[in-house]
TIKESE-785422 format. One line per field, with one value per residue (C-alpha): z, x negated, y negated. Coordinates in Angstrom, 2 decimals. Layout:
<nodes>
Z (Z, ...)
X (X, ...)
Y (Y, ...)
</nodes>
This chain:
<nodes>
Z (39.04, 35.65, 33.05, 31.78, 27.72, 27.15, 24.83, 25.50, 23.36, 22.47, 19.50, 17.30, 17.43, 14.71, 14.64, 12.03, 11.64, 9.12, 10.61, 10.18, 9.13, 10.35, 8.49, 5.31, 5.62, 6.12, 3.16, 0.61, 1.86, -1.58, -2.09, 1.32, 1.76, -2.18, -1.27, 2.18, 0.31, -2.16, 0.47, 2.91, 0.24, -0.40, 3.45, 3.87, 1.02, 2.58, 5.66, 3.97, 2.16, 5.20, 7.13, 8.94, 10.22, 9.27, 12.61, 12.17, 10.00, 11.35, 10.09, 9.43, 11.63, 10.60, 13.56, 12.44, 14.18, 13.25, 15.14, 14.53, 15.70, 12.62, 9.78, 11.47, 11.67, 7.81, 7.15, 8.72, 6.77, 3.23, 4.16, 4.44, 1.72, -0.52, 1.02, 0.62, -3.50, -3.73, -1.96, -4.50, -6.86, -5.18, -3.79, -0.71, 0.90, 0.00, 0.69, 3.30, 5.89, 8.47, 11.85, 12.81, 16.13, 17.23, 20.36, 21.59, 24.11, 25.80, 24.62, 24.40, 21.70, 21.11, 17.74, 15.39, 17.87, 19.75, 22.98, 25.79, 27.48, 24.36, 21.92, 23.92, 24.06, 20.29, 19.43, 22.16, 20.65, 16.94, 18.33, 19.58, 15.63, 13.33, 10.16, 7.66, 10.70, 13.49, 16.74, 18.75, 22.37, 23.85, 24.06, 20.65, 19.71, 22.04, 19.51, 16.42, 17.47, 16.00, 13.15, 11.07, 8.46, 10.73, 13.37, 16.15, 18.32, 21.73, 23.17, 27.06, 29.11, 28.10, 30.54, 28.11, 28.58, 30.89, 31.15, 34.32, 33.83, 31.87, 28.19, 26.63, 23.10, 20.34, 16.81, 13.81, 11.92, 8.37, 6.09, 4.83, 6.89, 9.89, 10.02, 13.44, 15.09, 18.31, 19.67, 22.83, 24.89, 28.39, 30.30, 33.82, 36.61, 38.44, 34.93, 32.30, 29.63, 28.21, 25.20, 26.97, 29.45, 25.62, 24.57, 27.47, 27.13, 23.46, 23.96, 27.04, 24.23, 21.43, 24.40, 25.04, 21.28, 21.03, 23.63, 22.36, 18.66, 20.18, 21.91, 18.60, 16.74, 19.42, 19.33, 15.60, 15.77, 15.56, 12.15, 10.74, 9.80, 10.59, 8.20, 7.26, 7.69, 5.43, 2.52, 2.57, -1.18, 0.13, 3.96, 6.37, 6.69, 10.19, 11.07, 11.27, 8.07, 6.77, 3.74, 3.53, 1.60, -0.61, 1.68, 0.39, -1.14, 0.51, -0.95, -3.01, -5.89, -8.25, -7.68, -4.39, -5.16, -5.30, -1.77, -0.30, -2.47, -1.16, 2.35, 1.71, -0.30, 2.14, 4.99, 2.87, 2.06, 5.32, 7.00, 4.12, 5.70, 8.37, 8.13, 11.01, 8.82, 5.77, 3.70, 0.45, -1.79, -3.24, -6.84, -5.11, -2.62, -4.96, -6.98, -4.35, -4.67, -5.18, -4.79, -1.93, -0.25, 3.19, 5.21, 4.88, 1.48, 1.31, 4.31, 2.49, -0.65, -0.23, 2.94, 6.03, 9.27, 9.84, 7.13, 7.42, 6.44, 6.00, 4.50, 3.75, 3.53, 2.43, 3.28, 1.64, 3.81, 6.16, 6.54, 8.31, 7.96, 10.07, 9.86, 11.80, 11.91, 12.18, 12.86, 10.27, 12.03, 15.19, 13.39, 16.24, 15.62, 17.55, 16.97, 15.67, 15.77, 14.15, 13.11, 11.93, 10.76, 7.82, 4.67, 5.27, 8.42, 5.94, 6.27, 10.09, 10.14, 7.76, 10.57, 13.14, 11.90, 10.71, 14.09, 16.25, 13.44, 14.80, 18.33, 17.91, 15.90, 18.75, 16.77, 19.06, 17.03, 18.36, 18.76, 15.56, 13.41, 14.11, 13.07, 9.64, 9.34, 8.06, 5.41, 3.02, 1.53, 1.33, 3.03, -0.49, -0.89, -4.58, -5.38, -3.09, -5.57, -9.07, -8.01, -7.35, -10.52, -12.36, -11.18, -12.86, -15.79, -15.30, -15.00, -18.64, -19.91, -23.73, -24.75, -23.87, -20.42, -19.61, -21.38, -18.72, -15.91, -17.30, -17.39, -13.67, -12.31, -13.43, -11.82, -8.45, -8.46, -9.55, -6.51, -3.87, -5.46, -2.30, -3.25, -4.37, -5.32, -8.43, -9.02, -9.20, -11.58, -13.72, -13.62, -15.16, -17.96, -19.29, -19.14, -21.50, -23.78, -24.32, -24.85, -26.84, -29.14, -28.65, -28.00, -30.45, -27.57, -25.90, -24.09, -22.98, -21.81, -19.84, -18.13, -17.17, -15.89, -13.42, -12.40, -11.35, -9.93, -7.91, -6.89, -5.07, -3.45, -1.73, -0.83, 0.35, 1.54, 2.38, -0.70, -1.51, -5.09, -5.75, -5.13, -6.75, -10.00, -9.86, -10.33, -13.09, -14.92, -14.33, -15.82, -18.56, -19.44, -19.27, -15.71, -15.12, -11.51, -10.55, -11.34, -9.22, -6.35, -6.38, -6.91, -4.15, -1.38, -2.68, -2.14, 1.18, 2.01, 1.99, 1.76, 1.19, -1.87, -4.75, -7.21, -5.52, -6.01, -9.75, -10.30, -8.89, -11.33, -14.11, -13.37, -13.05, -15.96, -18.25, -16.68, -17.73, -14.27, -15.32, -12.57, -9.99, -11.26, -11.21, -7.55, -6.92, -9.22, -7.36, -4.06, -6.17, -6.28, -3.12, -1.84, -4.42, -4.63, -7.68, -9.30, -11.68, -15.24, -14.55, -12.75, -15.20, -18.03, -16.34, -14.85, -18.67, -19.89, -17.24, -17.89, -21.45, -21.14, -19.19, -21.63, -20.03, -22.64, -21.74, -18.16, -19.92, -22.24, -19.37, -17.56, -20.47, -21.08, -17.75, -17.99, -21.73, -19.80, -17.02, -19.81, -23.13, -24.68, -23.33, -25.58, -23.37, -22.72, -26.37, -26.95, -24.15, -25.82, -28.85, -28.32, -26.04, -28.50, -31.90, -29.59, -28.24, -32.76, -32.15, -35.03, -35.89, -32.19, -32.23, -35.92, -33.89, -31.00, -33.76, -34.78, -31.91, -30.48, -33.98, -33.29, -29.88, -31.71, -35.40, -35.16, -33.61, -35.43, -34.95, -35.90, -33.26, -30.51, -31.20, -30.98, -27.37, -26.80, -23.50, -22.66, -21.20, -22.88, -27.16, -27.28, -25.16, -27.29, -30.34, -29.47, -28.63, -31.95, -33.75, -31.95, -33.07, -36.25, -36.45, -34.90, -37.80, -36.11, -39.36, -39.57)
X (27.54, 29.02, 26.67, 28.35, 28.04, 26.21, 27.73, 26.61, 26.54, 24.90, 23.27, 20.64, 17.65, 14.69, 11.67, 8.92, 5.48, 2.44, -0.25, -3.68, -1.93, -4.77, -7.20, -5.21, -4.58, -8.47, -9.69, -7.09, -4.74, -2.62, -2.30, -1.10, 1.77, 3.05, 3.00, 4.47, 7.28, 7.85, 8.46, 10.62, 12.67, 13.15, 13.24, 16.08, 18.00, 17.66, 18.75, 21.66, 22.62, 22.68, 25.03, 22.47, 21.85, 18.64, 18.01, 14.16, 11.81, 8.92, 5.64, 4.79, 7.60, 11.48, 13.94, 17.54, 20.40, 22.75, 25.95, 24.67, 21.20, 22.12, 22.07, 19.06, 17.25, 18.32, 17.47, 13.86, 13.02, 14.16, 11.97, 8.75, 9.48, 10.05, 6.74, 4.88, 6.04, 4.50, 1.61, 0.42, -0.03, -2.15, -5.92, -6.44, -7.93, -4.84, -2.20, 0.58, 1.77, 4.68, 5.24, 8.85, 10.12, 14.43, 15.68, 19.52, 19.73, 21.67, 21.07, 22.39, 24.21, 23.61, 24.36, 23.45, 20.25, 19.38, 17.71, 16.66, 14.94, 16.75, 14.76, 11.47, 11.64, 11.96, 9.13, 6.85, 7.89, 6.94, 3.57, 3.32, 4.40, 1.40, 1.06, 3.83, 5.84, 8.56, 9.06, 11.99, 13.28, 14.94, 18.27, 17.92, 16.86, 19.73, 21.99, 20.21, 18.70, 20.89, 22.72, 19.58, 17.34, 14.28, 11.71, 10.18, 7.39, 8.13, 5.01, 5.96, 7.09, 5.20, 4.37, 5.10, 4.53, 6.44, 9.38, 9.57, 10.49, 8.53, 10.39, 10.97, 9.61, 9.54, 7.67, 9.81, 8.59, 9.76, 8.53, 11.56, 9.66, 10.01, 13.39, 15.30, 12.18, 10.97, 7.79, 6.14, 9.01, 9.12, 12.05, 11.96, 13.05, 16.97, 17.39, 17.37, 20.18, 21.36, 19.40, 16.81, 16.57, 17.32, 14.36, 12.45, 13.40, 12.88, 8.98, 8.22, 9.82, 6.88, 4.91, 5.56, 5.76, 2.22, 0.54, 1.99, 0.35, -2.67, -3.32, -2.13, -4.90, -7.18, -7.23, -8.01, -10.85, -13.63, -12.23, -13.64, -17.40, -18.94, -20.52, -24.20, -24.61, -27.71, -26.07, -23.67, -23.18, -22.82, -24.42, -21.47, -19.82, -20.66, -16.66, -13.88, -13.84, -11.14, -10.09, -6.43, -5.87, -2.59, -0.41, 0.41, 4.10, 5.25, 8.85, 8.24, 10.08, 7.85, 10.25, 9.32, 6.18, 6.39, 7.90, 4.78, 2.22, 4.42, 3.95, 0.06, -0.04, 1.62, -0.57, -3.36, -2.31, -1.18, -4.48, -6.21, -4.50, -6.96, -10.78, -11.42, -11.64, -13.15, -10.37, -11.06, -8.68, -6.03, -7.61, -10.74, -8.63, -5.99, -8.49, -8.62, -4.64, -3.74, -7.26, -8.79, -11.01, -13.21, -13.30, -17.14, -17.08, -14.59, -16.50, -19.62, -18.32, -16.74, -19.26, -16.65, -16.66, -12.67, -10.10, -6.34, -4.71, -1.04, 1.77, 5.39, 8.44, 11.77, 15.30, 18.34, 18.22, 15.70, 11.41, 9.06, 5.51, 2.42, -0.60, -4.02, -6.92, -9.96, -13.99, -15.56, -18.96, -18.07, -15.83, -13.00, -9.30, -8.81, -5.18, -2.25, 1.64, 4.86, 7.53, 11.27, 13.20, 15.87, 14.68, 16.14, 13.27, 10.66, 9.11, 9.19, 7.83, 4.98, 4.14, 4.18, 1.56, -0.69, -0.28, -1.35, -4.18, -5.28, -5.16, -7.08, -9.65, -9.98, -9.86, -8.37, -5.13, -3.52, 0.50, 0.63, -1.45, -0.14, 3.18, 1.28, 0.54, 3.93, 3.73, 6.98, 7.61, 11.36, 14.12, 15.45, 14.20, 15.26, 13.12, 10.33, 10.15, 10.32, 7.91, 5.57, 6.30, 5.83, 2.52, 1.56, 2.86, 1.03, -2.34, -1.99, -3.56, -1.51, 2.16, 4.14, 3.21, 3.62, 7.31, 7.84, 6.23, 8.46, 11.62, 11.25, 10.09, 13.23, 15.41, 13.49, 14.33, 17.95, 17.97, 15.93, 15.51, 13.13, 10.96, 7.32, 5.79, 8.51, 8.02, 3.84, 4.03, 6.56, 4.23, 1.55, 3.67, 4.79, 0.72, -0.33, 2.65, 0.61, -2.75, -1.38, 0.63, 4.34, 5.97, 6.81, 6.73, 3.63, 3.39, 6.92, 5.97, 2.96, 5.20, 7.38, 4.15, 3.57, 7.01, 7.55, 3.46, 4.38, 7.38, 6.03, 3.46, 7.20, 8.27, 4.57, 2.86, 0.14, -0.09, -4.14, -2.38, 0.53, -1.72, -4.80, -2.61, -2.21, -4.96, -5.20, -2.68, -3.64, -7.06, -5.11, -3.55, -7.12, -6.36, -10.34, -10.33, -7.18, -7.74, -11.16, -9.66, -6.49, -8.18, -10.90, -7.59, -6.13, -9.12, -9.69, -6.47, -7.76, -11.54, -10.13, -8.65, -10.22, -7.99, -8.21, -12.20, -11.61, -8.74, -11.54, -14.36, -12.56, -11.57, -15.14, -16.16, -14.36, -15.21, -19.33, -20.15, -21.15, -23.64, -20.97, -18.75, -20.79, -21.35, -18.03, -17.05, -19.96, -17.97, -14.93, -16.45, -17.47, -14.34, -13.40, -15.84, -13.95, -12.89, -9.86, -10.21, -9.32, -12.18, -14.53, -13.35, -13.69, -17.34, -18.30, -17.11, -19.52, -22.73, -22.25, -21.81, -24.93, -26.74, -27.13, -25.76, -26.82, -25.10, -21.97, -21.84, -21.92, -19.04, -16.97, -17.37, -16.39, -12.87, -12.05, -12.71, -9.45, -7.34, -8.14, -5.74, -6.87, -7.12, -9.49, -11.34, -12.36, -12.61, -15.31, -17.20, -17.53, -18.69, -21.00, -22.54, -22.51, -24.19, -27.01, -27.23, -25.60, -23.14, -21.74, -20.81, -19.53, -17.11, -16.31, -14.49, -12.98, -11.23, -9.94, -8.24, -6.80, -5.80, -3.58, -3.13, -2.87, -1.53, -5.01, -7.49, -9.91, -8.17, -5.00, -7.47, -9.54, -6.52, -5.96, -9.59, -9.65, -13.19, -13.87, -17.49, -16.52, -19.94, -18.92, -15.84, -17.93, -20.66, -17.52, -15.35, -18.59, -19.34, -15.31, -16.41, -19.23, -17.48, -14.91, -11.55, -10.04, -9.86)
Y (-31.66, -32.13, -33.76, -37.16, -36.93, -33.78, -31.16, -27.54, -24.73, -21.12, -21.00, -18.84, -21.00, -21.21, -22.57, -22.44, -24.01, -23.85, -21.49, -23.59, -26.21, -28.73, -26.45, -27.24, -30.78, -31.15, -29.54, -31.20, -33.08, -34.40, -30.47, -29.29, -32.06, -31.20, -27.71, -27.80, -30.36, -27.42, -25.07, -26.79, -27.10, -23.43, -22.71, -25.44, -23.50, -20.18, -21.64, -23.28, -19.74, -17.60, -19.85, -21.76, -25.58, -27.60, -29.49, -31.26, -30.97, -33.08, -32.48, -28.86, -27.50, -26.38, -26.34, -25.12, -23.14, -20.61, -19.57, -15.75, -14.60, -11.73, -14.82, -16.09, -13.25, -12.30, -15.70, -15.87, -12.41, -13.94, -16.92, -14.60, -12.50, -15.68, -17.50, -14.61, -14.26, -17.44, -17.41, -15.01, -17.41, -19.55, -19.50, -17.32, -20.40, -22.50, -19.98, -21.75, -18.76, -19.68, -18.26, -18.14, -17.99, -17.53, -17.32, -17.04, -19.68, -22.34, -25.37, -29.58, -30.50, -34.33, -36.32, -33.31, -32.85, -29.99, -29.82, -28.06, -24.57, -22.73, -24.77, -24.57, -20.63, -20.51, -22.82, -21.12, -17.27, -18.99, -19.09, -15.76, -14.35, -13.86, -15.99, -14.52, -12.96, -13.70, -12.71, -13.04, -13.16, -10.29, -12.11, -12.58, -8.80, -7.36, -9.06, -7.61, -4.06, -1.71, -3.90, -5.29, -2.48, -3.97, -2.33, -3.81, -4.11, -4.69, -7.49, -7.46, -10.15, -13.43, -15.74, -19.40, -22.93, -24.82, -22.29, -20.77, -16.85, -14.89, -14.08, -10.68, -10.78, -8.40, -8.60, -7.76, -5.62, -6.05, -3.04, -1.04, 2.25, 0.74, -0.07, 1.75, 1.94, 0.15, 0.75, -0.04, -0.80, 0.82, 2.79, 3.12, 5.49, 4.29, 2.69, 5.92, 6.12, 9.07, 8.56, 8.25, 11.47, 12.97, 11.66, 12.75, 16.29, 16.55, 15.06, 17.67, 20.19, 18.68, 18.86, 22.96, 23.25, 22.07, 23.89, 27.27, 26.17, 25.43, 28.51, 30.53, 28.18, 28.47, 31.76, 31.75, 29.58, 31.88, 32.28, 29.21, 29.40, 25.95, 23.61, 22.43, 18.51, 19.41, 21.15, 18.11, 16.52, 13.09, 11.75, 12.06, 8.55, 6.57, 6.82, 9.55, 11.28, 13.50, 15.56, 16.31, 19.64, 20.10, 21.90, 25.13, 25.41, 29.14, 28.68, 30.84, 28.12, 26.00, 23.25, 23.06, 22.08, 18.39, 18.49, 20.08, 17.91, 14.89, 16.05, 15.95, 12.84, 10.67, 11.53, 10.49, 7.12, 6.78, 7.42, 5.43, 2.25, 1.72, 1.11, 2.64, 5.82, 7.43, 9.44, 11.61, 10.31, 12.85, 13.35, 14.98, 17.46, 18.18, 19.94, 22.80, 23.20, 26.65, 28.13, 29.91, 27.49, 27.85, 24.56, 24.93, 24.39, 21.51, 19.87, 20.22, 18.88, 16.12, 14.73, 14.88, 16.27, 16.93, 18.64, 19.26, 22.19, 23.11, 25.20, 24.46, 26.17, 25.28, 27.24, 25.53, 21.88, 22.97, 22.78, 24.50, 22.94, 24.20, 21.76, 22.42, 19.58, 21.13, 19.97, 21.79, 20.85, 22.65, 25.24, 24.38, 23.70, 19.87, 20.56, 22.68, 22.22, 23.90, 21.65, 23.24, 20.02, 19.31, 17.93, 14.21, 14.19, 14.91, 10.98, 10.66, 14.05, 13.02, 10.05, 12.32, 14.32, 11.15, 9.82, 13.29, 13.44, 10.04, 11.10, 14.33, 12.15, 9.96, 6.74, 4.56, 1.96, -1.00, -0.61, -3.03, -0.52, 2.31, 0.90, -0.18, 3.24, 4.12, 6.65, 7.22, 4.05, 4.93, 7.20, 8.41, 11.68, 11.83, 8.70, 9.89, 12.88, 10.87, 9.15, 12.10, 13.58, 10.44, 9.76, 13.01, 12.14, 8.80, 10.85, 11.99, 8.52, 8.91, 7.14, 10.66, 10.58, 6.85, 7.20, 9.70, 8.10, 4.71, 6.81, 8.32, 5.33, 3.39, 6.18, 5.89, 1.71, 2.59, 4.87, 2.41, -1.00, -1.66, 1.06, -0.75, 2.50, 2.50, -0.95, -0.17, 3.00, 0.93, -2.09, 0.17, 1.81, -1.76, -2.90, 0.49, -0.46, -3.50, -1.75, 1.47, -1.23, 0.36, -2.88, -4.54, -7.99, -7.59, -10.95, -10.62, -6.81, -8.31, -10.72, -7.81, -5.83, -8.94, -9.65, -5.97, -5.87, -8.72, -7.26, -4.52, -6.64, -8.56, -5.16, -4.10, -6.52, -3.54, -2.23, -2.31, -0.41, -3.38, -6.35, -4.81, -3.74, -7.68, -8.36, -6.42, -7.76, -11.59, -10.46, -8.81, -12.34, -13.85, -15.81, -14.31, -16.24, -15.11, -11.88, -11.25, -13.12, -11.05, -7.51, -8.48, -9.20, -5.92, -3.56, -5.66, -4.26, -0.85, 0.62, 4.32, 3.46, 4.44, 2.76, -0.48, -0.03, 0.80, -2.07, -4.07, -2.78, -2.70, -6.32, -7.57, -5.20, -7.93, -10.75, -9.32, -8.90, -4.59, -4.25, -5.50, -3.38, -0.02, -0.45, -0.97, 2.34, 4.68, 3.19, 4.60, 8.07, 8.59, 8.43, 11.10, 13.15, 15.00, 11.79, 11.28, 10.81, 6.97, 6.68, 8.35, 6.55, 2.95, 3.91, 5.11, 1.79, 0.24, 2.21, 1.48, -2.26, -2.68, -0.42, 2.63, 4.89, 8.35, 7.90, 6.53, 9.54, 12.17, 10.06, 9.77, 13.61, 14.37, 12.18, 13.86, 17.68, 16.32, 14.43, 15.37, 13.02, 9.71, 7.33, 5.00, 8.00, 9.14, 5.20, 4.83, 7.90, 6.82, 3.31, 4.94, 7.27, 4.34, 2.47, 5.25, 5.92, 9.10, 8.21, 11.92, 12.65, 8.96, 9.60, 13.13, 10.73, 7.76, 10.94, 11.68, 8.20, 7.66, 11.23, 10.05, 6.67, 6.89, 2.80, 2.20, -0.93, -3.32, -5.90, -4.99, -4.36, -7.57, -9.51, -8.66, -10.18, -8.48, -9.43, -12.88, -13.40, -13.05, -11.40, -8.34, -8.07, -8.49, -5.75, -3.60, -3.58, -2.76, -0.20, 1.51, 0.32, 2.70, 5.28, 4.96, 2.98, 1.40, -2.02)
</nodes>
């Protein structure tokens, strides 16, 4: 029976709402309606740009249309990415996250109104999305699966309020690593595609693969002598703990050695992502690179019970990488595996391993963080590699090295503009132009160092090193509360990283909190073991702020032994011994940072006033004074 006056369409349907929305309204009211004003106004923009309708807007939800479940997908991404840009400005506890919901559906078209199961679907799938996320219907995702850079996550049939089938959903997944990837969806037998019988044969060739690996390893595992918990340098950790060994470059070309340190570094930050584990950081493994090493010893050094090992080797476009992960407590190889793949595979090869590491560990991961788990950061294997090779650039702490590190950086965006490691190292160059003076605009140059922090965060929302290096630079430009709140959210973001636990220390350092900031720095070197020269110099600054000079002046030694031409380094030293009276070894260092920095004064520095409390600053500058930095 036809339905007198009622106008029916398909249509893209969105819906958003305010996730603890009551929570906010409660706690500050005035706040909460300014801010949600502020951003339905951007939302109903980005609507407007990608071709969209604004239907309703009541309270803390957005309902609007689009003719194309591509625009409204596009759309609901740009809305997240903007929301979360701003969020990261505010208060964790005032921070306003959406959840948006779209479904394709059938729906009645009434005076600019929408109604109907279409609209229900969407609203009921925006509460399935986590805060800062979307999730859409299968209808919608058949449209979208292959056309949009996006991954998804495939949630099962979900049984919704008063709608009578269950719906298909699927969480987008909106990190640039993820994109062509669907996970946990489910094939069955009478309904297999071609692609997927290929699928099936090439995992029951893994499969075969594996097995013959394991019995070669297997057979080699008498080989390994086990470890002693009691000669252990550090207690083993009460979780999975791993060391990661530089994978050994068998190329027999030194230019292929960034490829095979790549290969290691990524698994590392990779496996760093989930608390669930304790990971040496890279600085403390890398140390063993191109050295004969037993797993005893690297077990018993750096405090863990597991270690990976591996080798690379490169022919023209193609790879073949052997890894074994081995329980050095046991002396038994847990698992083994040859992989022969072309060069442009290198990142989902690099998640492969990660994720059989996982599995052999036994530490059991929800579908949603294995997919966070994602280790490249971009499919541009030219920026991939500037990136490495700026970092060690980076590592020299002195103005040649951060030109270099600036310089490749810059090439990396120009080849990925989405690629937030870039954006990070770049972010760091631009704050040292401000402290080693060698722009001639350093408030502008600050700005930049946010902007481009901040834009990594957007592209890497994970990033424990983006958000952290925020916080950084907020306490660079004296925002002291903004600073500690930001750092704390980065390192929360990940407890294996040892530069979110510095960024952190560092940031309390200036705000005079020195015994905070210690703990957090000893937290810093435990995870690496054989810390960076970073690390060193920040804990020297530490000790020597809370007075412990003679424990400062072993630290600082330590960081000028890895980077002898660190400023900060020689800086720390000195201060440390003017302050301890040990004023020859103290002129000794002055020498040396005017040395790196012959434009280096008091004056200059004390203009930056860096420290919160003036008599911190104060106790500093005298300190360079005695140790002979000009005026």
């Amino acid at each position: 029976m036809a339905e007198e006056g009622f106008k029916r369409k398909l249509t893209a349907i969105f819906s958003a709402d305010v996730a603890g929305y009551s929570r906010l309204m409660a706690e500050d009211e005035a706040t909460t309606v300014k801010t949600i004003a502020s951003y339905r106004e951007i939302i109903s923009s980005l609507i407007k740009q990608h071709r969209g309708r604004v239907v309703d807007s009541p309270g803390d939800n957005v309902l609007a249309e689009f003719s194309s479940v591509v625009d409204a997908v596009q759309c609901a991404v740009a809305v997240q990415n903007e929301i979360q840009t701003r969020n990261a400005d505010l208060q964790a506890n005032r921070r306003m996250e959406f959840r948006i919901g779209i479904n394709l559906g059938d729906v009645i078209d009434e005076e600019d109104r929408i109604y109907g199961d279409g609209v229900n679907i969407a609203a009921r799938l925006e509460a399935l999305a986590d805060p800062g996320g979307i999730c859409v219907s299968k209808t919608a995702f058949d449209q979208i699966e292959t056309k949009l850079p996006l991954g998804y996550e495939y949630l099962g049939e979900q049984s919704v309020k008063n709608i009578p089938k269950p719906v298909g959903a699927y969480r987008v997944l909106m990190k640039p690593e993820a994109a062509g990837k669907v996970i946990g969806e489910k094939r069955f037998l009478g309904r297999y595609s071609r692609r997927t019988a290929t699928a099936a044969i090439i995992i029951l060739a893994i499969v075969a693969g594996g097995l013959v690996s394991w019995n070669i390893y297997l057979q080699q595992s008498k080989k390994v002598e086990p470890a002693s918990v009691e000669k252990m340098a550090f207690p083993l950790p009460d979780k999975p703990s791993i060391a990661v060994l530089p994978f050994d470059n068998l190329s027999g070309n030194p230019e292929d050695e960034s490829i095979a340190d790549g290969i290691s570094d990524s698994i590392i930050t990779a496996l760093s992502k989930t608390p669930k584990m304790f990971v040496i950081d890279r600085n403390s493994t890398f140390t063993y690179k191109g050295k004969p090493v037993k797993v005893k010893q690297v077990s018993e050094e750096m405090g863990v019970r597991y270690v990976l090992q591996g080798s690379m080797q490169k022919s023209d476009e193609q790879l073949r990488i052997h890894a074994q992960l081995i329980d050095a407590i046991s002396g038994n190889h847990l698992w083994a595996e040859k992989y022969d793949r072309n060069i442009k595979d290198i990142f989902a090869l690099q998640d492969d391993i990660t994720k059989k590491i996982i599995t052999a560990m036994q530490v059991q991961l929800s579908e949603g963080e294995h997919a966070n788990l994602v280790a490249g950061g971009t499919e541009n294997l030219e920026a991939y590699l500037k990136v490495l090779q700026a970092e060690k650039h980076w590592q020299r702490g002195n103005i040649e090295g951060d030109a270099m590190t600036q310089k490749l950086a810059k090439e990396a965006i120009a080849l990925d503009p989405n690629y937030a490691a870039a954006y990070i190292l770049l972010s760091k160059t631009q704050f040292r132009q401000v402290a080693f003076r060698t722009t001639k605009t350093p408030k502008e140059t600050l700005g930049l160092s946010l902007e481009n922090a901040k834009k990594a965060v957007s592209l890497d929302p994970s990033s424990a090193d983006a958000l952290s290096h925020v916080g950084w630079v907020y306490t660079l430009m004296k925002q002291f509360d903004k600073g500690v709140e930001t750092a704390e959210r980065g390192l929360a973001l990940d407890s294996n990283n040892s530069r979110a636990y510095t960024n952190l220390g560092l940031v309390l350092l200036i705000v005079g909190r020195c015994e905070d900031a210690i703990e957090l720095l000893d937290k810093a070197i435990r995870i690496s073991p054989i810390p960076s020269a970073n690390i060193l110099m920040t804990a020297c600054q530490a000790y020597s702020n809370c007075g412990r000079y003679e424990e400062a002046i072993s630290l600082g030694k330590k960081a000028i032994q890895l980077e002898p031409d660190s400023m900060f380094s020689h800086a720390c030293l000195a201060s440390s011994y003017a302050l301890s009276g040990r004023l020859d070894e103290a002129k000794a260092e002055g020498a040396e940072v005017l040395r790196i920095n012959p434009k280096f004064t008091l004056t200059a520095y004390k203009k930056r006033g860096l420290y919160k409390d003036p008599a911190d600053m104060d106790r500093y500058i005298e300190a360079l004074r005695m140790a002979g930095i000009p005026e």
